[in-house]
mmCIF entry with sequence, helices, sheets and N, C-alpha, C, O atoms, coordinates in Angstrom:
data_MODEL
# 
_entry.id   MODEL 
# 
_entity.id                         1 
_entity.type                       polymer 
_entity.pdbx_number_of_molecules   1 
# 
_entity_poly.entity_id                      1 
_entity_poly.type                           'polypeptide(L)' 
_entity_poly.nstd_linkage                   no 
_entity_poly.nstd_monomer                   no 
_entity_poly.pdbx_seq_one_letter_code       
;(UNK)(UNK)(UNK)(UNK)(UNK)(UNK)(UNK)(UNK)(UNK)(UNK)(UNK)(UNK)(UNK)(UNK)(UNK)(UNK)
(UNK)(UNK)(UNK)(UNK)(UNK)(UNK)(UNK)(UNK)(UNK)(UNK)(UNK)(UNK)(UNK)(UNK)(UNK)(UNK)
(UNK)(UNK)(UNK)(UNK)(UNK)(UNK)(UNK)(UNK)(UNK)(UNK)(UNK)(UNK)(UNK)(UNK)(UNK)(UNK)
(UNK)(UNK)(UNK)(UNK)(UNK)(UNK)(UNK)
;
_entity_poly.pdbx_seq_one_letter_code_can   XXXXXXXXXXXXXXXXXXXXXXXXXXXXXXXXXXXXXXXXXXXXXXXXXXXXXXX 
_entity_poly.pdbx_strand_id                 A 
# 
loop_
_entity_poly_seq.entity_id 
_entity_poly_seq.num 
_entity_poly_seq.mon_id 
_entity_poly_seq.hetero 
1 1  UNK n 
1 2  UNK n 
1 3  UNK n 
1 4  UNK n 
1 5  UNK n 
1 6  UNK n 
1 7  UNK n 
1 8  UNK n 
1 9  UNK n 
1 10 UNK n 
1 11 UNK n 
1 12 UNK n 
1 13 UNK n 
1 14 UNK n 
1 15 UNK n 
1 16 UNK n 
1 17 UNK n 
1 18 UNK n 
1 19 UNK n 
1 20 UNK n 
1 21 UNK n 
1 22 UNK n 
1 23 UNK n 
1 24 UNK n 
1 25 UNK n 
1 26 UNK n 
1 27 UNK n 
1 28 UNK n 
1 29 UNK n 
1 30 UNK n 
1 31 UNK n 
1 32 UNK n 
1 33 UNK n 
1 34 UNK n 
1 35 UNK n 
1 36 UNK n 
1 37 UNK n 
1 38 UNK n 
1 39 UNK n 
1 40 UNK n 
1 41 UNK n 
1 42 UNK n 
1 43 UNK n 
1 44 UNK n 
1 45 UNK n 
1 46 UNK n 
1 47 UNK n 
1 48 UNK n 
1 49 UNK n 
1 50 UNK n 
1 51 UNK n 
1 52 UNK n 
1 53 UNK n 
1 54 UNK n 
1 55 UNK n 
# 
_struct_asym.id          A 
_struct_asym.entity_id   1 
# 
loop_
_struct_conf.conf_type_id 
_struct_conf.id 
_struct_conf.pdbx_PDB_helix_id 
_struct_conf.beg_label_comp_id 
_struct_conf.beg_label_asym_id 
_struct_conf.beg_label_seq_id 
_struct_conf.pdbx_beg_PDB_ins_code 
_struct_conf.end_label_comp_id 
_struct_conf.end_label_asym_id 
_struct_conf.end_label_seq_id 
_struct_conf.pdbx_end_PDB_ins_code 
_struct_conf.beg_auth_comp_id 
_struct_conf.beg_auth_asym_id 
_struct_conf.beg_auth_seq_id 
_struct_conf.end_auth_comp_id 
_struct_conf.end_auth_asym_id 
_struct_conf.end_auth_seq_id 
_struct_conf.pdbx_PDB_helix_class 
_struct_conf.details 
_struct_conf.pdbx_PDB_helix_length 
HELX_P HELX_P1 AA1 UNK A 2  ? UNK A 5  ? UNK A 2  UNK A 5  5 ? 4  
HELX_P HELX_P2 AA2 UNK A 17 ? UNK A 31 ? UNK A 17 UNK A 31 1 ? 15 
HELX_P HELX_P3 AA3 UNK A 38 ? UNK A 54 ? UNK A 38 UNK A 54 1 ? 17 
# 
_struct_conf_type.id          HELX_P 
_struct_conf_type.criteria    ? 
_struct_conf_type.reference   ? 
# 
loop_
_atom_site.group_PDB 
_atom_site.id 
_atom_site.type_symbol 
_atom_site.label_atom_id 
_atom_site.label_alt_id 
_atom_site.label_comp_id 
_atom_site.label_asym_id 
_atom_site.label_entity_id 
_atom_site.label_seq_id 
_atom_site.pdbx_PDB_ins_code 
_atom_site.Cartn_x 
_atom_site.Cartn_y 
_atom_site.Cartn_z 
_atom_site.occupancy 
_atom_site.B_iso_or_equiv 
_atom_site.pdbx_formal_charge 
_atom_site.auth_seq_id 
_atom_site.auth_comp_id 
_atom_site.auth_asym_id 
_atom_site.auth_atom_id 
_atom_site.pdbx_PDB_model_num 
ATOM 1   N N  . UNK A 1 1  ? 89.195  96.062  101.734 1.00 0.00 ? 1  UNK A N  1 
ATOM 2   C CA . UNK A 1 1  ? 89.267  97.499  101.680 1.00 0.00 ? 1  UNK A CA 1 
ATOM 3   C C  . UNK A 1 1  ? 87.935  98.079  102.132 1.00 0.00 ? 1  UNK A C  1 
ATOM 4   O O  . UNK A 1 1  ? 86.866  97.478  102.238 1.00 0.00 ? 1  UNK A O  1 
ATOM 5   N N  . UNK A 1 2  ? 88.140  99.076  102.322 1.00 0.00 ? 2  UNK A N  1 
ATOM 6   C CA . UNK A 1 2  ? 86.733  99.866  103.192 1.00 0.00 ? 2  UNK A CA 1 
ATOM 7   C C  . UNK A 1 2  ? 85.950  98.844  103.649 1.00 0.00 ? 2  UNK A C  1 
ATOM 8   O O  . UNK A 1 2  ? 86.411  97.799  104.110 1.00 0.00 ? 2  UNK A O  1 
ATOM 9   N N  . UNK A 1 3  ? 84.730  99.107  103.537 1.00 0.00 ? 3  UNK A N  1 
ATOM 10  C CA . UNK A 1 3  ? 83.538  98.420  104.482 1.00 0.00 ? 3  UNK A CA 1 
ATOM 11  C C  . UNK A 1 3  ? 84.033  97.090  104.478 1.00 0.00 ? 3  UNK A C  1 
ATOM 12  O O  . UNK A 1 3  ? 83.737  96.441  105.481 1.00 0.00 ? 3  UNK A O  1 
ATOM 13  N N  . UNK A 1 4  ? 84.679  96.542  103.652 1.00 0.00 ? 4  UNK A N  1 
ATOM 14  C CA . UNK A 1 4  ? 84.812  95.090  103.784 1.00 0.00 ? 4  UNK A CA 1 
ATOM 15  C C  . UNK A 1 4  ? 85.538  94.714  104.820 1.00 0.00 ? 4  UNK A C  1 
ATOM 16  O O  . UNK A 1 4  ? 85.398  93.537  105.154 1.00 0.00 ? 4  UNK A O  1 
ATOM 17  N N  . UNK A 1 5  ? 86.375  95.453  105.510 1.00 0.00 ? 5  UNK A N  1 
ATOM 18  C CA . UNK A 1 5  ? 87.598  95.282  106.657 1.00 0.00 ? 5  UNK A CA 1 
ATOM 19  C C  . UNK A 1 5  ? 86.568  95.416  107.991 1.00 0.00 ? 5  UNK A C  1 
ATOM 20  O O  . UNK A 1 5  ? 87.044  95.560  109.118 1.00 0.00 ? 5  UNK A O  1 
ATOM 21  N N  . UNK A 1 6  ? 85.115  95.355  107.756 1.00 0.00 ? 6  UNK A N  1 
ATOM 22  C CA . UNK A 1 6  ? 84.473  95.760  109.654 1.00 0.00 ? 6  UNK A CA 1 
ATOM 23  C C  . UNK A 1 6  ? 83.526  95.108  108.918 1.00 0.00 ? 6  UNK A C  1 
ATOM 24  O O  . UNK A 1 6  ? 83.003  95.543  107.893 1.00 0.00 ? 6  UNK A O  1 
ATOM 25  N N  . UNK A 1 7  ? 83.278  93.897  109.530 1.00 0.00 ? 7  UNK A N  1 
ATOM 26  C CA . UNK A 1 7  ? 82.266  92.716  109.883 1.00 0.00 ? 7  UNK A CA 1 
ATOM 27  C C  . UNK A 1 7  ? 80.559  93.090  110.203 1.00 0.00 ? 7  UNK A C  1 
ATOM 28  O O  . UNK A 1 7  ? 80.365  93.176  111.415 1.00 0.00 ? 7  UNK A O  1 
ATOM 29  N N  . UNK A 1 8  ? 79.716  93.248  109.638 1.00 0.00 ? 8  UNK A N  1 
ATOM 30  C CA . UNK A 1 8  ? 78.560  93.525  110.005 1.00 0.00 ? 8  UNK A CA 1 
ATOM 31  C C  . UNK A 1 8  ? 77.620  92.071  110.153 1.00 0.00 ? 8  UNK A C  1 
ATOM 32  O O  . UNK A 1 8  ? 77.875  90.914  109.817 1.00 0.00 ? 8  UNK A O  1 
ATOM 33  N N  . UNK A 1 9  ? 76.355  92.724  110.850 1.00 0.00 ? 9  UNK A N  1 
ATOM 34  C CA . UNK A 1 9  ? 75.790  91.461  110.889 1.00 0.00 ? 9  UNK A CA 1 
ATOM 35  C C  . UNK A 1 9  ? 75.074  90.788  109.458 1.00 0.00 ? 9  UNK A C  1 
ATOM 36  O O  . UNK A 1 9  ? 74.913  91.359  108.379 1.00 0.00 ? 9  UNK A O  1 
ATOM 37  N N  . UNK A 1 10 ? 74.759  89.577  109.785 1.00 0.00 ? 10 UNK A N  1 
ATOM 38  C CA . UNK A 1 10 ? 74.875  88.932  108.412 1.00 0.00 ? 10 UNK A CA 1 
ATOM 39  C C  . UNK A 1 10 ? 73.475  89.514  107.950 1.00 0.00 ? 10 UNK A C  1 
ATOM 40  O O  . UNK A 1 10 ? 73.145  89.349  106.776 1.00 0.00 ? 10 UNK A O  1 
ATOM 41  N N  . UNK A 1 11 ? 72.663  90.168  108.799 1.00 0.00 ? 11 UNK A N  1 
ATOM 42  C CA . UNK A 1 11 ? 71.255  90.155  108.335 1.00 0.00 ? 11 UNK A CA 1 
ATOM 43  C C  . UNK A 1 11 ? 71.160  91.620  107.321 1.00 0.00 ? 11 UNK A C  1 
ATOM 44  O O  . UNK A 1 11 ? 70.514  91.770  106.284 1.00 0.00 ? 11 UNK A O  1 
ATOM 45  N N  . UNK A 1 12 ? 72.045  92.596  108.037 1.00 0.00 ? 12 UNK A N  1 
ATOM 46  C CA . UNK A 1 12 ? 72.085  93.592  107.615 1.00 0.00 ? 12 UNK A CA 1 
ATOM 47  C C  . UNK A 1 12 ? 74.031  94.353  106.905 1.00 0.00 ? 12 UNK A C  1 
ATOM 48  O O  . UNK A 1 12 ? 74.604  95.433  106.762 1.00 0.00 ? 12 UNK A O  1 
ATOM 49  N N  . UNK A 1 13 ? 74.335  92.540  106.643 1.00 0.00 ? 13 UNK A N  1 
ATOM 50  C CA . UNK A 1 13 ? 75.503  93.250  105.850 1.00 0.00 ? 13 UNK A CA 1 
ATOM 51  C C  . UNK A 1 13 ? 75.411  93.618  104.428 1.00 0.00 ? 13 UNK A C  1 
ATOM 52  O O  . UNK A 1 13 ? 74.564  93.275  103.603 1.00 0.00 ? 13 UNK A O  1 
ATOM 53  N N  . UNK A 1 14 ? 76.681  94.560  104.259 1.00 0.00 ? 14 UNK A N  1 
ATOM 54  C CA . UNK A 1 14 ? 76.973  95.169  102.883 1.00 0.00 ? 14 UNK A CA 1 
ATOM 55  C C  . UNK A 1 14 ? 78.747  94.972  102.373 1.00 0.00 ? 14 UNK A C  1 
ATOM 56  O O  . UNK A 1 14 ? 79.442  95.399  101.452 1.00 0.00 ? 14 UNK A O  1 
ATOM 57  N N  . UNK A 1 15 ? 78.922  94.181  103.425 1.00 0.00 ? 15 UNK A N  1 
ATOM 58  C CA . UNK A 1 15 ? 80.192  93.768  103.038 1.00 0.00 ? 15 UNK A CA 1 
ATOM 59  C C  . UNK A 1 15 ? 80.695  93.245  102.086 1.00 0.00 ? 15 UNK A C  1 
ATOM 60  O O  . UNK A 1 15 ? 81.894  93.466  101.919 1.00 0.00 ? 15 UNK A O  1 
ATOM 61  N N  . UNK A 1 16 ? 80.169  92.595  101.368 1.00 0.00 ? 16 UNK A N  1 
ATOM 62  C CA . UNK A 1 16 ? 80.480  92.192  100.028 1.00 0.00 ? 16 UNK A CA 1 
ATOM 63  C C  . UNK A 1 16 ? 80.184  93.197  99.006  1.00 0.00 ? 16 UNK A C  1 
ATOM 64  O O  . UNK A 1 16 ? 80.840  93.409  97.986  1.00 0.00 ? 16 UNK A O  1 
ATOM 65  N N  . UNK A 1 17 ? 79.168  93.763  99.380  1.00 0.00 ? 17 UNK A N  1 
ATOM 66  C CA . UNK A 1 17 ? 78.809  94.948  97.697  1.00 0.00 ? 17 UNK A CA 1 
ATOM 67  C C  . UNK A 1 17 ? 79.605  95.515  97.795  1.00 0.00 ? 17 UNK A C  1 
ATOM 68  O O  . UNK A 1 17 ? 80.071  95.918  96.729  1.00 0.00 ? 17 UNK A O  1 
ATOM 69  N N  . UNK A 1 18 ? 80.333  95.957  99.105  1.00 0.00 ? 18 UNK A N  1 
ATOM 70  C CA . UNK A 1 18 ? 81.105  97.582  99.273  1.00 0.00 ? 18 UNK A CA 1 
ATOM 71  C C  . UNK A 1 18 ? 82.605  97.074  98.944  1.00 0.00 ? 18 UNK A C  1 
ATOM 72  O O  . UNK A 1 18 ? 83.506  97.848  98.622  1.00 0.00 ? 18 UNK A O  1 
ATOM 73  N N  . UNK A 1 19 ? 82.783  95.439  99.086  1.00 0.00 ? 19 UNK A N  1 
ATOM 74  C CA . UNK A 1 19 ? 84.197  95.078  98.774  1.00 0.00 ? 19 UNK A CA 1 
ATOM 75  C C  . UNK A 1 19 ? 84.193  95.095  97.364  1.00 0.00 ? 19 UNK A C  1 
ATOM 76  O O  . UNK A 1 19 ? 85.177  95.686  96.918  1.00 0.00 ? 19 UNK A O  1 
ATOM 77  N N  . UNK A 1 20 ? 83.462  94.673  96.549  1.00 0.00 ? 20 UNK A N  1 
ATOM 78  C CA . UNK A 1 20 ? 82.840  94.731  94.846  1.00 0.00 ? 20 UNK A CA 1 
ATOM 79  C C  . UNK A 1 20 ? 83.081  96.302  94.217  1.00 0.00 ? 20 UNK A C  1 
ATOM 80  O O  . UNK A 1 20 ? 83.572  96.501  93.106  1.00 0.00 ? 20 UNK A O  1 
ATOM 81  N N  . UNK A 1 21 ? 82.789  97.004  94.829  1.00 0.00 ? 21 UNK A N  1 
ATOM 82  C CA . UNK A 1 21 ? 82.713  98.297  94.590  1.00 0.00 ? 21 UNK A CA 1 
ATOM 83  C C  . UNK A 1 21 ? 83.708  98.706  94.755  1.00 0.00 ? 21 UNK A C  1 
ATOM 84  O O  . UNK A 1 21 ? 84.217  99.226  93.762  1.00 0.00 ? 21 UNK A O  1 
ATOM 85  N N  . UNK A 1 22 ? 84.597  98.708  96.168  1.00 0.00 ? 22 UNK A N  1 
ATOM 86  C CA . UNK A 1 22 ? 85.816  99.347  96.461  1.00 0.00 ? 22 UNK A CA 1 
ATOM 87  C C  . UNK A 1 22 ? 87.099  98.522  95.040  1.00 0.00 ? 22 UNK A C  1 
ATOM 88  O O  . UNK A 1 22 ? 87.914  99.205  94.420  1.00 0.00 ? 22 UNK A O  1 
ATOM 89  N N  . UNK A 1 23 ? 86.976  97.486  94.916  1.00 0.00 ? 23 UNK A N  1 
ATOM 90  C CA . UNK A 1 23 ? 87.897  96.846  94.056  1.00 0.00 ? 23 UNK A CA 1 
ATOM 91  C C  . UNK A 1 23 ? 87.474  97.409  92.496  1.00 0.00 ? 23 UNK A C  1 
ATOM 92  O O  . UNK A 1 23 ? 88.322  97.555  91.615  1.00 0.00 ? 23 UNK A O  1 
ATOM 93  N N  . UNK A 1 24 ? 86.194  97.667  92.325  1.00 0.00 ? 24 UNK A N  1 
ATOM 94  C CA . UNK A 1 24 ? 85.895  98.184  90.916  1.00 0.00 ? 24 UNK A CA 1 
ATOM 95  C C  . UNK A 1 24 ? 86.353  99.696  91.220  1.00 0.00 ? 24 UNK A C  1 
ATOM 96  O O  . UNK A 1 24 ? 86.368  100.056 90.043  1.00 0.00 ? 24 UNK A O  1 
ATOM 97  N N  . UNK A 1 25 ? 86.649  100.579 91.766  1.00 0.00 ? 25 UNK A N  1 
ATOM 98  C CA . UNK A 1 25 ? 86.804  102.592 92.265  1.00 0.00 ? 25 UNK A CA 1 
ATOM 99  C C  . UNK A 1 25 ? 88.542  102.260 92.178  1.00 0.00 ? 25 UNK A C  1 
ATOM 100 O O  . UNK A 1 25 ? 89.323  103.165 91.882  1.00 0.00 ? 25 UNK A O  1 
ATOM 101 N N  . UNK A 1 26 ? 88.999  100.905 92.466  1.00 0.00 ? 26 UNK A N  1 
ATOM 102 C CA . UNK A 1 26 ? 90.523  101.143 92.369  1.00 0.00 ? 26 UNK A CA 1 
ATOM 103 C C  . UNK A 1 26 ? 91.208  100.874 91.540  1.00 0.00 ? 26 UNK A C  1 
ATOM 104 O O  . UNK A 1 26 ? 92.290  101.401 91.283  1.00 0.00 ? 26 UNK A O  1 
ATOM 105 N N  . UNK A 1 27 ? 90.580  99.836  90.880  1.00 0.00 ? 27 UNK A N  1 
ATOM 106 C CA . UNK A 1 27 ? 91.218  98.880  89.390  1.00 0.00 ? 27 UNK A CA 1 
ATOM 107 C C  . UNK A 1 27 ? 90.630  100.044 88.395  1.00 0.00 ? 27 UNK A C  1 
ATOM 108 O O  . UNK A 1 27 ? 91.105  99.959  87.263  1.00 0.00 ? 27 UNK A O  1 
ATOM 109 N N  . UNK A 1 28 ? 89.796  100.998 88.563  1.00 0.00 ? 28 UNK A N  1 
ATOM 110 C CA . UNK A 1 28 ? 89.038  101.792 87.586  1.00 0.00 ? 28 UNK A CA 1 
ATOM 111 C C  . UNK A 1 28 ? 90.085  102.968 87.658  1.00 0.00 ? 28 UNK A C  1 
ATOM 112 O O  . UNK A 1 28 ? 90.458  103.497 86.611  1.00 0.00 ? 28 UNK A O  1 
ATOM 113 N N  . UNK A 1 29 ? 90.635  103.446 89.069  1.00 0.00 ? 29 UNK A N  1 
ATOM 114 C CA . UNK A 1 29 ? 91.464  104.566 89.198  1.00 0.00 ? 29 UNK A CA 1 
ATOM 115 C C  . UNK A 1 29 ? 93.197  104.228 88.570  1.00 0.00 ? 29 UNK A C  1 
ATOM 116 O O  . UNK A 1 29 ? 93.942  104.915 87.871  1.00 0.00 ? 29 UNK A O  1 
ATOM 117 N N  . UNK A 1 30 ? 93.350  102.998 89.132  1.00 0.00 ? 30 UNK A N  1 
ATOM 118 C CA . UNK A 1 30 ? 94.461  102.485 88.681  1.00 0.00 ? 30 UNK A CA 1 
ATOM 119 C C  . UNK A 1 30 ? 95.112  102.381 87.055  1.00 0.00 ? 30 UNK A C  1 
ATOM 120 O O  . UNK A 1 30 ? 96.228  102.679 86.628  1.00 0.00 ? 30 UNK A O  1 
ATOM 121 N N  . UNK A 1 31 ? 93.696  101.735 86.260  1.00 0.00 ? 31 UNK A N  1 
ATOM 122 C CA . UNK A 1 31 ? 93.611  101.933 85.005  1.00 0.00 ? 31 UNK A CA 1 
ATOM 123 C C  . UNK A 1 31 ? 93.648  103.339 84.311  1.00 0.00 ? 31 UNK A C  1 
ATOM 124 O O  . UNK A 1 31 ? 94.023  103.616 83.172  1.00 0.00 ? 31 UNK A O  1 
ATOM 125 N N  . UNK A 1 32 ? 93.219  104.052 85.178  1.00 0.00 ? 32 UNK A N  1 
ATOM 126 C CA . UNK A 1 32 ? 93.457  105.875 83.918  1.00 0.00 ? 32 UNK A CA 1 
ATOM 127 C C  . UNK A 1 32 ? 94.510  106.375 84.581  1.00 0.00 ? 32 UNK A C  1 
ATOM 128 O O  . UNK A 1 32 ? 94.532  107.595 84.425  1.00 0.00 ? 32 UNK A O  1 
ATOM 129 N N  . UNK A 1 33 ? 95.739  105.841 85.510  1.00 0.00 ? 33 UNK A N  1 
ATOM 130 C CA . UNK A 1 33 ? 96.062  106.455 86.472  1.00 0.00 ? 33 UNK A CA 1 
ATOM 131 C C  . UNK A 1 33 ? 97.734  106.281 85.606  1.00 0.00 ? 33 UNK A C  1 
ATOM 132 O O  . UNK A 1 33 ? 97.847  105.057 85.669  1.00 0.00 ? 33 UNK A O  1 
ATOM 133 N N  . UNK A 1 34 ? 98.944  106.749 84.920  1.00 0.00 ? 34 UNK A N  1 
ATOM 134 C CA . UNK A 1 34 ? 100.182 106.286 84.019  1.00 0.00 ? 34 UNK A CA 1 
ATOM 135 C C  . UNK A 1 34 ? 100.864 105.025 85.562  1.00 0.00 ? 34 UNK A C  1 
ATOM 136 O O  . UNK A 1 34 ? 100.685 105.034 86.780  1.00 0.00 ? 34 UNK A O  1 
ATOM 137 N N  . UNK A 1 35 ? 101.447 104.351 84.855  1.00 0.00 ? 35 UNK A N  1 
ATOM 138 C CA . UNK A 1 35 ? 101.755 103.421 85.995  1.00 0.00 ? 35 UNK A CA 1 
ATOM 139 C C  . UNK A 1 35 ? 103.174 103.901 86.705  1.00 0.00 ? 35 UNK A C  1 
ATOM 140 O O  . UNK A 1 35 ? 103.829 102.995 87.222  1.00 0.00 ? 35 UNK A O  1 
ATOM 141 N N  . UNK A 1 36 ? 103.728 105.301 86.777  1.00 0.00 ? 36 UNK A N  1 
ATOM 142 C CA . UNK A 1 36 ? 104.638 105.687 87.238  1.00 0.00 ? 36 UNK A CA 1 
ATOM 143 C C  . UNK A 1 36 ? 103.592 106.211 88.780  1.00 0.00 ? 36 UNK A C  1 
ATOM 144 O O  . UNK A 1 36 ? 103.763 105.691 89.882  1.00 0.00 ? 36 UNK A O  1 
ATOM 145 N N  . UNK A 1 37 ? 102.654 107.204 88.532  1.00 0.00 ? 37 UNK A N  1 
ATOM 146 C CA . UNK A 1 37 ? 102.054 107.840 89.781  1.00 0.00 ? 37 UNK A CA 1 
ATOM 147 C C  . UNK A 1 37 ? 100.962 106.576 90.246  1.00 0.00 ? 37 UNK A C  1 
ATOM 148 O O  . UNK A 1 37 ? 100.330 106.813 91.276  1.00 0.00 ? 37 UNK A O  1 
ATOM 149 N N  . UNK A 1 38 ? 100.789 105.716 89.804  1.00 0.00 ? 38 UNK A N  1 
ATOM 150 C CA . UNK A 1 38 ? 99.401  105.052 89.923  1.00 0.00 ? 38 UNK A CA 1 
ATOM 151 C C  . UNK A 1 38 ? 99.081  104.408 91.364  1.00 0.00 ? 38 UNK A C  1 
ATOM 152 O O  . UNK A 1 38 ? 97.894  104.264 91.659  1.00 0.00 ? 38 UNK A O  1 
ATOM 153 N N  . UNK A 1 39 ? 99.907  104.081 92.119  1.00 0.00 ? 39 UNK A N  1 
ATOM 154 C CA . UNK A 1 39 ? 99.408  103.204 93.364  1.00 0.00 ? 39 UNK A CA 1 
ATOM 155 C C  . UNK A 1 39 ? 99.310  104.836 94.453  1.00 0.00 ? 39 UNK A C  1 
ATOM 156 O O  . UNK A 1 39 ? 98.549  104.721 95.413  1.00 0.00 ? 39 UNK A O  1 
ATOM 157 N N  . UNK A 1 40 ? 99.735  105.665 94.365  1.00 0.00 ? 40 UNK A N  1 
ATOM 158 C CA . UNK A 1 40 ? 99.629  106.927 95.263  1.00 0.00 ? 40 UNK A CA 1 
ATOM 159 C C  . UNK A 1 40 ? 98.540  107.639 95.010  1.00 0.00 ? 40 UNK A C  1 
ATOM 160 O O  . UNK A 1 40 ? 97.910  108.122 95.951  1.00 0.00 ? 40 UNK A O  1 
ATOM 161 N N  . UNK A 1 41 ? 98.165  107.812 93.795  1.00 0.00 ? 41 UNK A N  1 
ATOM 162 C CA . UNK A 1 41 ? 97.455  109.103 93.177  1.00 0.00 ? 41 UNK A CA 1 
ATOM 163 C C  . UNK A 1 41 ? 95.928  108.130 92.958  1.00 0.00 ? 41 UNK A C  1 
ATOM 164 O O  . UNK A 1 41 ? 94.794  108.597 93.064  1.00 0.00 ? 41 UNK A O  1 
ATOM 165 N N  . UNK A 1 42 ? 96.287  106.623 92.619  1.00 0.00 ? 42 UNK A N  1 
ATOM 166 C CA . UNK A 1 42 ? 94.994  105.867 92.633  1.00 0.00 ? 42 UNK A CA 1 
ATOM 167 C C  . UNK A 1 42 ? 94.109  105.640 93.784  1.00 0.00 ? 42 UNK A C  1 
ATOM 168 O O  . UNK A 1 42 ? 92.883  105.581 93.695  1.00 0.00 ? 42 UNK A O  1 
ATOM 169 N N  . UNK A 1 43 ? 94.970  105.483 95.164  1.00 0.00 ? 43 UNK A N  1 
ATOM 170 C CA . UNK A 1 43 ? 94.467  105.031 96.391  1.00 0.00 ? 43 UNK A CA 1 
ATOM 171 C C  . UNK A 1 43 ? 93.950  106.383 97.277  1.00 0.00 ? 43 UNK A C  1 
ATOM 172 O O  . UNK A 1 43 ? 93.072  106.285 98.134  1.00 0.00 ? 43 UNK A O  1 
ATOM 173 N N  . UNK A 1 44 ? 94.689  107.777 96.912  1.00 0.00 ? 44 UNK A N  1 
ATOM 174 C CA . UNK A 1 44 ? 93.865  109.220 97.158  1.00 0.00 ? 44 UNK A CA 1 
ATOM 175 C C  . UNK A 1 44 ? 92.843  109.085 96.439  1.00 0.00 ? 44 UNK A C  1 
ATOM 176 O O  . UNK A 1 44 ? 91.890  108.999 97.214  1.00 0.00 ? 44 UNK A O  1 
ATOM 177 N N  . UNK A 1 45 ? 92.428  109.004 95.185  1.00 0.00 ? 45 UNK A N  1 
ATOM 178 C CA . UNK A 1 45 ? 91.203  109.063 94.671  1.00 0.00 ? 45 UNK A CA 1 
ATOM 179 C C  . UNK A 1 45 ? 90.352  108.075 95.228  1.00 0.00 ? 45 UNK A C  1 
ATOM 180 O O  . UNK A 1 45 ? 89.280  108.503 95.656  1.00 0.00 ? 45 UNK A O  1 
ATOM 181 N N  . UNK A 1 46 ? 90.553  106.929 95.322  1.00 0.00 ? 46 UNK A N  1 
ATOM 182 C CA . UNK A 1 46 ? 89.529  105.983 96.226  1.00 0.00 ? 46 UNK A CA 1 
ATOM 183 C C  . UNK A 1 46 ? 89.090  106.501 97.061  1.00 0.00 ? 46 UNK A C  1 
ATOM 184 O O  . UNK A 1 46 ? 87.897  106.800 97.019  1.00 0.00 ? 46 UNK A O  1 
ATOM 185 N N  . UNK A 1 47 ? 89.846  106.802 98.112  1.00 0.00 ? 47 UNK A N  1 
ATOM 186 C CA . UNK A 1 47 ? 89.471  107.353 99.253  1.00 0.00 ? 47 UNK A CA 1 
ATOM 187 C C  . UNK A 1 47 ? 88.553  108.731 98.736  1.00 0.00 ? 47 UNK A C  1 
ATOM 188 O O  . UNK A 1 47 ? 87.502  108.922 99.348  1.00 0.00 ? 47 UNK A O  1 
ATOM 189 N N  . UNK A 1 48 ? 88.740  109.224 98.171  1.00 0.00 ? 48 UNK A N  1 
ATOM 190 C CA . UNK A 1 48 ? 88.194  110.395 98.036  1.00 0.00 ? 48 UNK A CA 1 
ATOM 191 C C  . UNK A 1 48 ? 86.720  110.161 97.671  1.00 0.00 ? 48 UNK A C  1 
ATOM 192 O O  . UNK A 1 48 ? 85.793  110.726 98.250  1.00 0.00 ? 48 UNK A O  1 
ATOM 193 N N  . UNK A 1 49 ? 86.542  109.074 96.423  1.00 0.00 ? 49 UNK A N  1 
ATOM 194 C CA . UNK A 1 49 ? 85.176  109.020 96.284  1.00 0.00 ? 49 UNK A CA 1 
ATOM 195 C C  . UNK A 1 49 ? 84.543  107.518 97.331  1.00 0.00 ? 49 UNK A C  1 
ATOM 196 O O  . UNK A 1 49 ? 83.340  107.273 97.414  1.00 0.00 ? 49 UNK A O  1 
ATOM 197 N N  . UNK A 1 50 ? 85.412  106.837 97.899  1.00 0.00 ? 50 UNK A N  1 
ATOM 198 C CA . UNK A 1 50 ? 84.637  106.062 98.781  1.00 0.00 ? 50 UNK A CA 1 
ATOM 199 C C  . UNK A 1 50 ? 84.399  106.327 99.672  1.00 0.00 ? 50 UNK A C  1 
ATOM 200 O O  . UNK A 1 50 ? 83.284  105.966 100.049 1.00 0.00 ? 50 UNK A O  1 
ATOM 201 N N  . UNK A 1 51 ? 85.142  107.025 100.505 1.00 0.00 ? 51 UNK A N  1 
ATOM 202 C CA . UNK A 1 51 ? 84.482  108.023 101.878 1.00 0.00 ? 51 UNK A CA 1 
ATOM 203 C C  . UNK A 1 51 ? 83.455  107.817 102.431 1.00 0.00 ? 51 UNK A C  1 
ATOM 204 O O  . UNK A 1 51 ? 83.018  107.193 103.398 1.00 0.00 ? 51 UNK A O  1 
ATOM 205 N N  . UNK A 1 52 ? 82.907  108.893 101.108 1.00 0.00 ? 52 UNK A N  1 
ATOM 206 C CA . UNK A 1 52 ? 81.239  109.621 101.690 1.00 0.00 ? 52 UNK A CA 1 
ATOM 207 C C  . UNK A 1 52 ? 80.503  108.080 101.597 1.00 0.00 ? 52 UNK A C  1 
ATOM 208 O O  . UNK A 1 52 ? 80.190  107.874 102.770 1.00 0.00 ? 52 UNK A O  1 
ATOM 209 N N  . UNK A 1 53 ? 80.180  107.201 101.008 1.00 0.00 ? 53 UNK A N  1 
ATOM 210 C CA . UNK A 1 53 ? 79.508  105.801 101.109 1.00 0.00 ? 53 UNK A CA 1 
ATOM 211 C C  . UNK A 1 53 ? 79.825  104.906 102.307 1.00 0.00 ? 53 UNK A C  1 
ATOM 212 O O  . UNK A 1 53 ? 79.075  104.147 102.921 1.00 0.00 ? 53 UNK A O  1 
ATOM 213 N N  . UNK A 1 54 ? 81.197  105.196 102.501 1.00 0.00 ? 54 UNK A N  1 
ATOM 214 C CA . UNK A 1 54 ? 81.175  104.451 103.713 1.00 0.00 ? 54 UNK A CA 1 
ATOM 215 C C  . UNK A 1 54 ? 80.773  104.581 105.133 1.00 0.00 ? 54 UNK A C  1 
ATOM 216 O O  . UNK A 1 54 ? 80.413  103.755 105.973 1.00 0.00 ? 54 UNK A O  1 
ATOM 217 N N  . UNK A 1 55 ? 80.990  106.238 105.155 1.00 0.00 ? 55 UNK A N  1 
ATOM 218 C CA . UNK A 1 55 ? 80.536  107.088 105.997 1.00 0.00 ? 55 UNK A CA 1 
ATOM 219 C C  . UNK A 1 55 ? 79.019  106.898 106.116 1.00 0.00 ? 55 UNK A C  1 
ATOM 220 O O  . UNK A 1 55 ? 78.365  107.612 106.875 1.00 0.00 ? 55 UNK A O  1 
# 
């Protein structure tokens, strides 16, 4: 998910923190999220606060 899906170089990657992170912003959204709306309303909020970092 996010940064983790585009390969950087090894000297100056962040691919792993940002995959760490993106999986902690979704399992975190997912968890407060009732499990009727949760995979729609969880994966807008990701996006919403992972964005600007990835950007």
């Amino acid at each position: 998910m996010g940064d983790a899906a585009f390969t950087t170089m090894l000297n100056l990657s962040q691919d792993g923190c940002q995959a760490i992170e993106d999986a902690f912003v979704i399992a975190e959204q997912l968890n407060r999220l009732s499990s009727q709306q949760a995979p729609q309303q969880a994966f807008a909020e990701y996006r919403r606060i992972r964005k600007p970092k990835a950007e």
